[in-house]
Backbone as CSV, one residue per row, in Angstrom:
resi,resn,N_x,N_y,N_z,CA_x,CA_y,CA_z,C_x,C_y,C_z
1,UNK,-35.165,112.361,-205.006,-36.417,111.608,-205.067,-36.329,110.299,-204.327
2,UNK,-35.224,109.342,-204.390,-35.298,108.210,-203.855,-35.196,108.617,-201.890
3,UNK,-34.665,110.160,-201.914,-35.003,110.073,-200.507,-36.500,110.406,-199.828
4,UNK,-37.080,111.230,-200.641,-38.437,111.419,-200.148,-38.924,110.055,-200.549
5,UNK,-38.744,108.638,-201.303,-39.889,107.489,-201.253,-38.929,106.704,-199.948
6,UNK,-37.974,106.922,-199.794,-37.779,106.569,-198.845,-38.470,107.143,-197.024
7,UNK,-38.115,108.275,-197.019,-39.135,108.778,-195.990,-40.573,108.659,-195.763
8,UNK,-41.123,108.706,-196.984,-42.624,107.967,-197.150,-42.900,106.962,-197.121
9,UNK,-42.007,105.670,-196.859,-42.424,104.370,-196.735,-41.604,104.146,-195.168
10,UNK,-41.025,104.764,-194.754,-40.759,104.994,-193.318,-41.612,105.324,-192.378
11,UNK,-42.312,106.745,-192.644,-43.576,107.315,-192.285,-44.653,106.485,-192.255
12,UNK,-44.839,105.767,-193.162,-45.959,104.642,-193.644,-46.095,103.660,-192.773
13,UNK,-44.770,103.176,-192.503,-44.459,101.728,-191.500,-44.415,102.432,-190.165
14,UNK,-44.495,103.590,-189.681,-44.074,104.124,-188.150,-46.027,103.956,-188.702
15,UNK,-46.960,104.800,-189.212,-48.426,104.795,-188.817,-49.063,103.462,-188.736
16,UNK,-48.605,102.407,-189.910,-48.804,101.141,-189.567,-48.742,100.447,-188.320
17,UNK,-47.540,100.722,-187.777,-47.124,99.836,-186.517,-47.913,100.880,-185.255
18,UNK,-48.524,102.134,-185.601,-49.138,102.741,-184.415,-50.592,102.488,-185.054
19,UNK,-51.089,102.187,-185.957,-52.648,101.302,-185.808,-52.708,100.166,-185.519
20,UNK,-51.370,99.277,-185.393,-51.164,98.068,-184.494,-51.539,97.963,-183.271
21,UNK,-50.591,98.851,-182.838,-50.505,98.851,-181.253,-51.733,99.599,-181.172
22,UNK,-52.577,100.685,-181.190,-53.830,100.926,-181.286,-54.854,100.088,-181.751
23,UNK,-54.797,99.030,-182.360,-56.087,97.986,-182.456,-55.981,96.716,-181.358
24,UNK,-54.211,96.604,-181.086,-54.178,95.872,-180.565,-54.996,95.438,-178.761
25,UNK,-55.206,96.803,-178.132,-55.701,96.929,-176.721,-57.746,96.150,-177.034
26,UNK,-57.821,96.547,-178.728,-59.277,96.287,-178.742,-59.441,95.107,-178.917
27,UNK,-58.364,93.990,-179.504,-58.431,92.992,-179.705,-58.026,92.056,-178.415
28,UNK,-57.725,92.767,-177.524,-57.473,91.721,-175.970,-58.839,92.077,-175.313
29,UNK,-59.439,93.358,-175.182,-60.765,93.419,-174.444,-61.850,92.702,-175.204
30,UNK,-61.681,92.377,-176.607,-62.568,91.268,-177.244,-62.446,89.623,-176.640
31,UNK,-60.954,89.706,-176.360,-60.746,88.469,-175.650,-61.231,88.222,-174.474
32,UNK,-61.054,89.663,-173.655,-61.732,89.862,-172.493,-62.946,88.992,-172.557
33,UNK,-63.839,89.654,-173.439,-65.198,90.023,-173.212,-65.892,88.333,-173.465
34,UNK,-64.753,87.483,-174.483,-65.193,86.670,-174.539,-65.316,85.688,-173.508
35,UNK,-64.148,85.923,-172.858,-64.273,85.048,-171.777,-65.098,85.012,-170.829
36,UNK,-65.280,86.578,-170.513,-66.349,86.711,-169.892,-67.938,86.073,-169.976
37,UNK,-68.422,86.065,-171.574,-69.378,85.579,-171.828,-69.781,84.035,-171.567
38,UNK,-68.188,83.111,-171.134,-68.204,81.998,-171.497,-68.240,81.587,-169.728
39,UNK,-67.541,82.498,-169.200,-67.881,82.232,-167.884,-69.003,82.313,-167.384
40,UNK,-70.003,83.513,-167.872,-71.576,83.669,-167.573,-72.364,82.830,-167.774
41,UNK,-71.891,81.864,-168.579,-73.127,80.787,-169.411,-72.556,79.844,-168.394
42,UNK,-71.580,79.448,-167.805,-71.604,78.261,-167.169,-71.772,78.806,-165.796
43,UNK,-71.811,80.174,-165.890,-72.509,80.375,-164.337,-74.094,80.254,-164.305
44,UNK,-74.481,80.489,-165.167,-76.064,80.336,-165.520,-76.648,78.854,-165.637
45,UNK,-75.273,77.805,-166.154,-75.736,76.457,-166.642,-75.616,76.095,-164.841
46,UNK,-74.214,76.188,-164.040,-74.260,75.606,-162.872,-75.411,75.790,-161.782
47,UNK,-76.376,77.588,-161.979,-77.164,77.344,-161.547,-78.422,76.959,-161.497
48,UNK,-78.303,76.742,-162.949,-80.003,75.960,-163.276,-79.655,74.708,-162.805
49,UNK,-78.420,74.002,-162.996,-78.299,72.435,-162.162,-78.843,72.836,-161.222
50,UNK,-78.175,73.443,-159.802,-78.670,73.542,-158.764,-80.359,73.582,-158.678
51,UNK,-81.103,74.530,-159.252,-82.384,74.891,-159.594,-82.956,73.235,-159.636
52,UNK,-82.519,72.408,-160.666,-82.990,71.359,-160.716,-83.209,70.308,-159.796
53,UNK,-81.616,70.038,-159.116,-81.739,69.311,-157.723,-82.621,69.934,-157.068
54,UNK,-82.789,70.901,-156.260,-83.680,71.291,-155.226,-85.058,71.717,-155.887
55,UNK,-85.539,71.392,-157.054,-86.726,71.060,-157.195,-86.902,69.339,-157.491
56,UNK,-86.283,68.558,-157.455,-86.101,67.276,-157.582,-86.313,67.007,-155.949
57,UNK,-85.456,67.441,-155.110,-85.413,67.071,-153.615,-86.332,67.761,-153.002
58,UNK,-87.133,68.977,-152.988,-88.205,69.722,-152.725,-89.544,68.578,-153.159
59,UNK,-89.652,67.839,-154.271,-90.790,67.523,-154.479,-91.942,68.153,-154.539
60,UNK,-92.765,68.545,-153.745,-94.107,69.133,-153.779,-93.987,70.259,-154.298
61,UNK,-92.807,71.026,-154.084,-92.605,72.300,-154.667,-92.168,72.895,-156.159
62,UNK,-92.822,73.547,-156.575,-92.096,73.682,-158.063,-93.445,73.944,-158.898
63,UNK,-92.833,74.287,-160.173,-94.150,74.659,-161.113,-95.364,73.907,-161.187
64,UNK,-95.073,72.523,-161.653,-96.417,71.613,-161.775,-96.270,70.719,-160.161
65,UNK,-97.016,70.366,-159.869,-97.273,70.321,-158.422,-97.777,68.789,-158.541
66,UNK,-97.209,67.772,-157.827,-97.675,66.356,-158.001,-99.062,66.204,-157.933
67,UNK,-99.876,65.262,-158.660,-100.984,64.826,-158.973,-101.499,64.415,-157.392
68,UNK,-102.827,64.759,-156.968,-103.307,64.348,-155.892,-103.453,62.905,-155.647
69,UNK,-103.408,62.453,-154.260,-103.318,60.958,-154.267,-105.289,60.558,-154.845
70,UNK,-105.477,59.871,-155.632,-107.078,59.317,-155.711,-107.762,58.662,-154.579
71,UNK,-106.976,58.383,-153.395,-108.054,57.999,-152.333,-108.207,59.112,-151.367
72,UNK,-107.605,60.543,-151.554,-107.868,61.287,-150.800,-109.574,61.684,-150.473
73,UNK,-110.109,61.861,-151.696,-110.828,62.544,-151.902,-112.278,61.810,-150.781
74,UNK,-111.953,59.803,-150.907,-113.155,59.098,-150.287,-112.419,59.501,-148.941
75,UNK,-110.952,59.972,-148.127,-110.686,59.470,-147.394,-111.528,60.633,-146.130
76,UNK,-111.214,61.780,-147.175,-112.060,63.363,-146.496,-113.531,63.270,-146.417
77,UNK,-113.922,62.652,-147.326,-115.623,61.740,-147.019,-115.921,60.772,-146.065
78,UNK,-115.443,60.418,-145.277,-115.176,59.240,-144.509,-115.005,59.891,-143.450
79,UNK,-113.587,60.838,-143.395,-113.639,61.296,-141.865,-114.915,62.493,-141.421
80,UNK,-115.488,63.178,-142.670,-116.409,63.379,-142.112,-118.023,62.925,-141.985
81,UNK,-118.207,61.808,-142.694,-118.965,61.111,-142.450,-118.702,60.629,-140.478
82,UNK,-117.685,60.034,-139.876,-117.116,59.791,-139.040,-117.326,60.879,-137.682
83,UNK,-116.916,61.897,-138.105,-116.760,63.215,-137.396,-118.073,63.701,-136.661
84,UNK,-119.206,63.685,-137.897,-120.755,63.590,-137.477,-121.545,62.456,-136.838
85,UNK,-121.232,60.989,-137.203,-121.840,60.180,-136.157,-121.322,59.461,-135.059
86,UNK,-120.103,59.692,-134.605,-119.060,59.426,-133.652,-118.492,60.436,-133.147
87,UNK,-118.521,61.847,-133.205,-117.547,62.997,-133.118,-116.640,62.763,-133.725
88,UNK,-115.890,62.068,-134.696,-114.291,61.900,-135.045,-113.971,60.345,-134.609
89,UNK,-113.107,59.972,-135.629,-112.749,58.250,-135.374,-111.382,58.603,-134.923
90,UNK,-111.364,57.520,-133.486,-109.698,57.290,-132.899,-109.736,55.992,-132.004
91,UNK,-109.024,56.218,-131.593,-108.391,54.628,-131.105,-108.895,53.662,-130.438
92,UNK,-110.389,54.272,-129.504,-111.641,53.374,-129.223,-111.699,52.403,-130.554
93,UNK,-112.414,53.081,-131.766,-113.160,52.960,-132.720,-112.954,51.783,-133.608
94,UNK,-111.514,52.439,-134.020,-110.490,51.590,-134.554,-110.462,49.974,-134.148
95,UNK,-110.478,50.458,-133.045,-110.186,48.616,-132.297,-110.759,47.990,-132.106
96,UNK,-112.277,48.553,-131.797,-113.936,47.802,-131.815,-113.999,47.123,-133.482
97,UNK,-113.566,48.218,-134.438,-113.896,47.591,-135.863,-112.832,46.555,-136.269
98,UNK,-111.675,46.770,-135.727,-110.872,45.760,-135.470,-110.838,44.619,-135.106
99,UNK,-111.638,44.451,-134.365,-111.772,43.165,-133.174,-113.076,42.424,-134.116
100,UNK,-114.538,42.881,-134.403,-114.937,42.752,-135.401,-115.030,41.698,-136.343
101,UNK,-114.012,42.744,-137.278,-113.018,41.910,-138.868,-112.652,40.763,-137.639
102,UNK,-112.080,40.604,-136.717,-111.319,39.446,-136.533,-112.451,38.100,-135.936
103,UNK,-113.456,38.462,-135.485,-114.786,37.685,-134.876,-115.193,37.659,-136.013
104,UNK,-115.201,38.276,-137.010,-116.467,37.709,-138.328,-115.498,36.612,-138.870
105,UNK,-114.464,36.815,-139.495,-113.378,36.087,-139.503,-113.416,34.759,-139.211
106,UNK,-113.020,34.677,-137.938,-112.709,33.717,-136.961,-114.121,32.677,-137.380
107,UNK,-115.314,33.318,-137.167,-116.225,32.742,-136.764,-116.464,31.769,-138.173
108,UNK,-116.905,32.485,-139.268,-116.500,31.865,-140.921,-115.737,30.942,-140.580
109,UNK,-114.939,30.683,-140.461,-113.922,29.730,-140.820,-114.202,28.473,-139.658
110,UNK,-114.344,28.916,-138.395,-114.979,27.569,-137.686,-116.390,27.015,-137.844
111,UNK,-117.075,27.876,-138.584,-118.724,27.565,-138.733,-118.057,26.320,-140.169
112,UNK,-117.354,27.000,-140.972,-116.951,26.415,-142.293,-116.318,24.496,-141.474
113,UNK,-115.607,25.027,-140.689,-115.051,23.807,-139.817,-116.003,22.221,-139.894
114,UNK,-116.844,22.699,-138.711,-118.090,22.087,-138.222,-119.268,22.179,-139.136
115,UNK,-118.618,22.641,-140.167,-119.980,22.492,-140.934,-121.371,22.738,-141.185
116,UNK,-121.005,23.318,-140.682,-122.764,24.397,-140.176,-122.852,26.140,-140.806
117,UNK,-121.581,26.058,-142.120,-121.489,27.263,-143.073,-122.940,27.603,-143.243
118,UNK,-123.422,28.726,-142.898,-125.192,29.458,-143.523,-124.716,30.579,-143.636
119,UNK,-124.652,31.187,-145.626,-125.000,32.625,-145.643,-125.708,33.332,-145.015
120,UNK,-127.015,32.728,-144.966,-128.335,33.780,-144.500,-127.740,34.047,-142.507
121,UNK,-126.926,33.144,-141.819,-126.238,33.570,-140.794,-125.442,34.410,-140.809
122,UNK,-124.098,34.071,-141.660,-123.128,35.247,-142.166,-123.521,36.802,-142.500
123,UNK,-124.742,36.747,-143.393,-125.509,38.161,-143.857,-126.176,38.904,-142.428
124,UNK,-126.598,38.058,-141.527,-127.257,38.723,-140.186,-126.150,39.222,-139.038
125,UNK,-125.026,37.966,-139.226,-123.775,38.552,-138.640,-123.124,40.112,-138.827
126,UNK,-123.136,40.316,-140.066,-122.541,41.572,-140.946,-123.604,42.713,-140.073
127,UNK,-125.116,42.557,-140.006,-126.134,43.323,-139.810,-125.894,43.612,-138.737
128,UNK,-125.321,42.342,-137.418,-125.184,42.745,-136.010,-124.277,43.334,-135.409
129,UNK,-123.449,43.662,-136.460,-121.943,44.137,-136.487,-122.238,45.897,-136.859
130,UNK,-122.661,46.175,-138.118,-123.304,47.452,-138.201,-124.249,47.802,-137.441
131,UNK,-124.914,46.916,-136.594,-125.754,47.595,-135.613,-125.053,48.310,-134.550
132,UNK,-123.850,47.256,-134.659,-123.074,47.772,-132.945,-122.774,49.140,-133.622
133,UNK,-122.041,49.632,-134.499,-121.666,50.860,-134.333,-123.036,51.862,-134.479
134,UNK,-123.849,51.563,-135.023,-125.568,52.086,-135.061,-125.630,52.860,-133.221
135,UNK,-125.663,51.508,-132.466,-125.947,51.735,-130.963,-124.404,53.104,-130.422
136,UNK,-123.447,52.621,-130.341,-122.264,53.621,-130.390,-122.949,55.102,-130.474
137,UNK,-123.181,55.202,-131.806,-123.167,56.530,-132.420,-124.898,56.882,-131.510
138,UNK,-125.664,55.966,-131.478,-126.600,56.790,-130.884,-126.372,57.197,-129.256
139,UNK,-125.731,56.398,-128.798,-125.279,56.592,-127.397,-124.731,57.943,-127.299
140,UNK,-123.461,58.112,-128.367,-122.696,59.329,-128.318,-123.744,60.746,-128.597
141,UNK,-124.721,60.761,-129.681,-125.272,61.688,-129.721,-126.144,61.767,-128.525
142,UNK,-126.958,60.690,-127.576,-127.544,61.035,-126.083,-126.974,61.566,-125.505
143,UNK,-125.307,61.234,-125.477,-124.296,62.457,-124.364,-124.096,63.432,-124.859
144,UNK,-124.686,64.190,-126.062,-124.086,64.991,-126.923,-124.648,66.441,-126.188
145,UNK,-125.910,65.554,-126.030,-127.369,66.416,-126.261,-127.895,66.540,-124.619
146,UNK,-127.267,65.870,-123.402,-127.231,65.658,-122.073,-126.425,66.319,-121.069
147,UNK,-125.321,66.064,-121.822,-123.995,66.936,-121.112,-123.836,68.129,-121.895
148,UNK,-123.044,69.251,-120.569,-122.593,70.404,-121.080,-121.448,70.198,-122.119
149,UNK,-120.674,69.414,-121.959,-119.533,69.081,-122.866,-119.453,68.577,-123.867
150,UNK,-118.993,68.691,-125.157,-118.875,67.610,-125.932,-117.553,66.737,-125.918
151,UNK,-116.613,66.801,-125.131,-115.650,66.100,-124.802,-116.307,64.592,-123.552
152,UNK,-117.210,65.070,-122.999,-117.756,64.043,-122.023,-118.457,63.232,-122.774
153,UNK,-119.117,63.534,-124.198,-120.030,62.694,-125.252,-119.035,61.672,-125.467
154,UNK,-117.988,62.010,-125.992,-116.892,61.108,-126.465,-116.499,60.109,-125.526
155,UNK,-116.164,60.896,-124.520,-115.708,59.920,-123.535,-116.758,58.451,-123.096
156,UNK,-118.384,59.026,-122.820,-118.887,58.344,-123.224,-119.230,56.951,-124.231
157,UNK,-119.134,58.001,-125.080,-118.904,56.765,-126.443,-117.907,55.777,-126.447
158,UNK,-116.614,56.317,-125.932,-115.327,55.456,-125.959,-115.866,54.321,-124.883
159,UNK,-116.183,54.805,-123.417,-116.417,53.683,-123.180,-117.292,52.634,-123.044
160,UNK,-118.310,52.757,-124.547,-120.039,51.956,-124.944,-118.550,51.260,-126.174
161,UNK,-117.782,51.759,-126.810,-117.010,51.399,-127.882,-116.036,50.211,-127.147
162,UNK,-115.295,50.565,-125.893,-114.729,49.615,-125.412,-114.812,48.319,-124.621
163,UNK,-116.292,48.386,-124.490,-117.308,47.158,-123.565,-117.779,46.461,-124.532
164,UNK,-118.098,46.849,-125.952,-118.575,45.858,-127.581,-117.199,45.343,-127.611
165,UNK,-115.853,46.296,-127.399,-114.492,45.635,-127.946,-114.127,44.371,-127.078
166,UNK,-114.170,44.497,-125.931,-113.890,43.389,-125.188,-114.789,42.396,-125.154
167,UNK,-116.133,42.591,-125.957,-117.606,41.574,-125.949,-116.651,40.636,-127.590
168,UNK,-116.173,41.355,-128.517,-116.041,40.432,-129.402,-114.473,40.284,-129.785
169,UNK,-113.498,40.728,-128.500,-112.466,39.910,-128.037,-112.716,38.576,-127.625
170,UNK,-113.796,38.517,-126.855,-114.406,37.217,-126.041,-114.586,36.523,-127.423
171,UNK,-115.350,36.464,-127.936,-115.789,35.680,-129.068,-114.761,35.369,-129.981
172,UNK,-113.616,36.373,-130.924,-112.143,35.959,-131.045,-111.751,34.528,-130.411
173,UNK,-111.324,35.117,-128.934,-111.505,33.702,-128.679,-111.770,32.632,-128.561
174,UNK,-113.182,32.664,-128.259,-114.141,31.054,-128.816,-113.866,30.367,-130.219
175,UNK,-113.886,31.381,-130.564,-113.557,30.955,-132.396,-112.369,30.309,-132.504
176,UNK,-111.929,30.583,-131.795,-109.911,30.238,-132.326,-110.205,28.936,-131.500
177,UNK,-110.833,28.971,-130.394,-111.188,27.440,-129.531,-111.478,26.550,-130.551
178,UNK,-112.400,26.986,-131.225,-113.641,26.203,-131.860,-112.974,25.195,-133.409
179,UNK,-111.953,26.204,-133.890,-110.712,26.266,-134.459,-109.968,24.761,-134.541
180,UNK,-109.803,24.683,-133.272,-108.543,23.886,-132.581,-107.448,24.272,-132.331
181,UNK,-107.667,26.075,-131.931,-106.259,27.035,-130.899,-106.249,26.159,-129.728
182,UNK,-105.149,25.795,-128.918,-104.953,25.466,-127.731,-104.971,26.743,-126.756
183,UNK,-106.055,26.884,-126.189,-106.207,27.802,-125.271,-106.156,27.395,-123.704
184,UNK,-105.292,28.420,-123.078,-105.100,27.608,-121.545,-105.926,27.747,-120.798
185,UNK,-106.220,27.200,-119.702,-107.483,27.118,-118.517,-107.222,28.939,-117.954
186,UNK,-106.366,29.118,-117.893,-105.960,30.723,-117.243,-106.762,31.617,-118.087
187,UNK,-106.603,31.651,-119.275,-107.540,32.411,-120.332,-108.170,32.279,-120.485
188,UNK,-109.023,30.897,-120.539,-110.338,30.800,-120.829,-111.094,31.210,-119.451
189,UNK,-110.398,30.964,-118.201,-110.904,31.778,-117.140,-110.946,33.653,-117.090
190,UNK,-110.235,33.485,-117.531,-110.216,35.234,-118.036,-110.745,35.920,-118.979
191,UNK,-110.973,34.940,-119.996,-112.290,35.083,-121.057,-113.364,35.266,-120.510
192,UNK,-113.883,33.956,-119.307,-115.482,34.402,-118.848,-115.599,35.494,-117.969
193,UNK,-114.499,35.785,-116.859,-114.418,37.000,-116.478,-115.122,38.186,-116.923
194,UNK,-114.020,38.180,-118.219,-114.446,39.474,-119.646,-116.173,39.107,-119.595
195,UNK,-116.336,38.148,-119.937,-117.724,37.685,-120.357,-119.205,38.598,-119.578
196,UNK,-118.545,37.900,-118.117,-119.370,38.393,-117.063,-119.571,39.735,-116.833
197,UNK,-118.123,40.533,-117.218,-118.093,41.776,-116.686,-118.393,42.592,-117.918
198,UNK,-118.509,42.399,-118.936,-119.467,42.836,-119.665,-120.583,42.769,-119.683
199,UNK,-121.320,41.775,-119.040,-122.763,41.508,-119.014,-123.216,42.645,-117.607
200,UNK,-122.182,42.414,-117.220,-122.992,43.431,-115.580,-123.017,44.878,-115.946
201,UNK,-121.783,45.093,-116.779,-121.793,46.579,-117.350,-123.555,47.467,-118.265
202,UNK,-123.731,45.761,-118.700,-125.207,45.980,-119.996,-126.608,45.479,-119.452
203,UNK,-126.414,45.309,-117.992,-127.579,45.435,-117.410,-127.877,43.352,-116.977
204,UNK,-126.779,42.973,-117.289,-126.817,41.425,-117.149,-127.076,40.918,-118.693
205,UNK,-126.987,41.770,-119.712,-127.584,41.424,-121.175,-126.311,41.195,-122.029
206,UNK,-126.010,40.075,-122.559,-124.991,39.792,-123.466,-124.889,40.684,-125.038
207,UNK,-124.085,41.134,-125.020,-123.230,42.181,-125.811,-123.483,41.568,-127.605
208,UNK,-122.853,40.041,-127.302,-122.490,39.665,-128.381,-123.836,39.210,-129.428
């Protein structure tokens, strides 16, 4: 008897140690598997970083889409307001309204000088200023409606736009005279020049 409990606890420890080594292969592919899982998540975390930068550096692109700028909306009203009574605003245009701001300007501040400040002047100034582009735009639509082209309308216009620009360049200048700018005899000779040769352009009729 003590040899059969002996053989049976022999037998016992040989099946033991072979459900060892048989659980043991399942307990390394668990290890496997874990690692695996742990590598996937930081492959998933590294590429949502990425995801993030290049929607950070993309800007416009991406789910919610930046808020429109608020002056777009007057700015698309404008150019086509623009588009219809000028054909389109460019670099004539610009510089006539330019020159302008700088004669209304100018002029304020030396009227303010000498003392001879009158709103009800200032308010007619503003009027003779919107007239000029008034005359412009009707000029451009006469070439519109005259010529085969509408590229020759423009051209037109640019140069009714650039004979007002150099009429209240001239005046710029007076103002800045009037001021107490030191202006040299060379320029102010080249001022009346401008002066003249605008007047011959408008039929001998002053611009300003």
């Amino acid at each position: 008897m003590p040899g059969c409990c002996a053989q049976v606890d022999i037998e016992h420890n040989t099946s033991d140690g072979k459900e060892g080594q048989e659980n043991q292969p399942d307990e390394v592919d668990d290890q496997h598997e874990g690692r695996g899982r742990v590598q996937g998540r930081k492959e998933e975390s590294r590429r949502d970083d990425e995801a993030r930068r290049n929607h950070k550096g993309k800007g416009c692109e991406g789910e919610y889409p930046p808020p429109a700028a608020p002056y777009k909306p007057f700015a698309g009203i404008g150019g086509g307001i623009a588009s219809f009574l000028f054909g389109g605003w460019d670099l004539s245009l610009t510089a006539l309204a330019l020159m302008m701001a700088f004669d209304y300007v100018t002029g304020f501040l030396a009227a303010a000088k000498e003392g001879k400040l009158n709103s009800n002047v200032g308010f007619w100034g503003i009027v003779r200023k919107a007239g000029t582009f008034i005359v412009v735009s009707a000029i451009y639509w006469m070439a519109l409606n005259a010529l085969p082209d509408a590229k020759q309308a423009v051209a037109v216009r640019d140069g009714v736009a650039i004979a007002f620009f150099f009429t209240e360049g001239v005046s710029v200048i007076e103002n800045c005279g009037r001021l107490g700018v030191k202006i040299h005899p060379i320029v102010r000779q080249a001022v009346n020049q401008l002066r003249q040769k605008g007047e011959e352009k408008n039929g001998g009729q002053n611009l300003s």
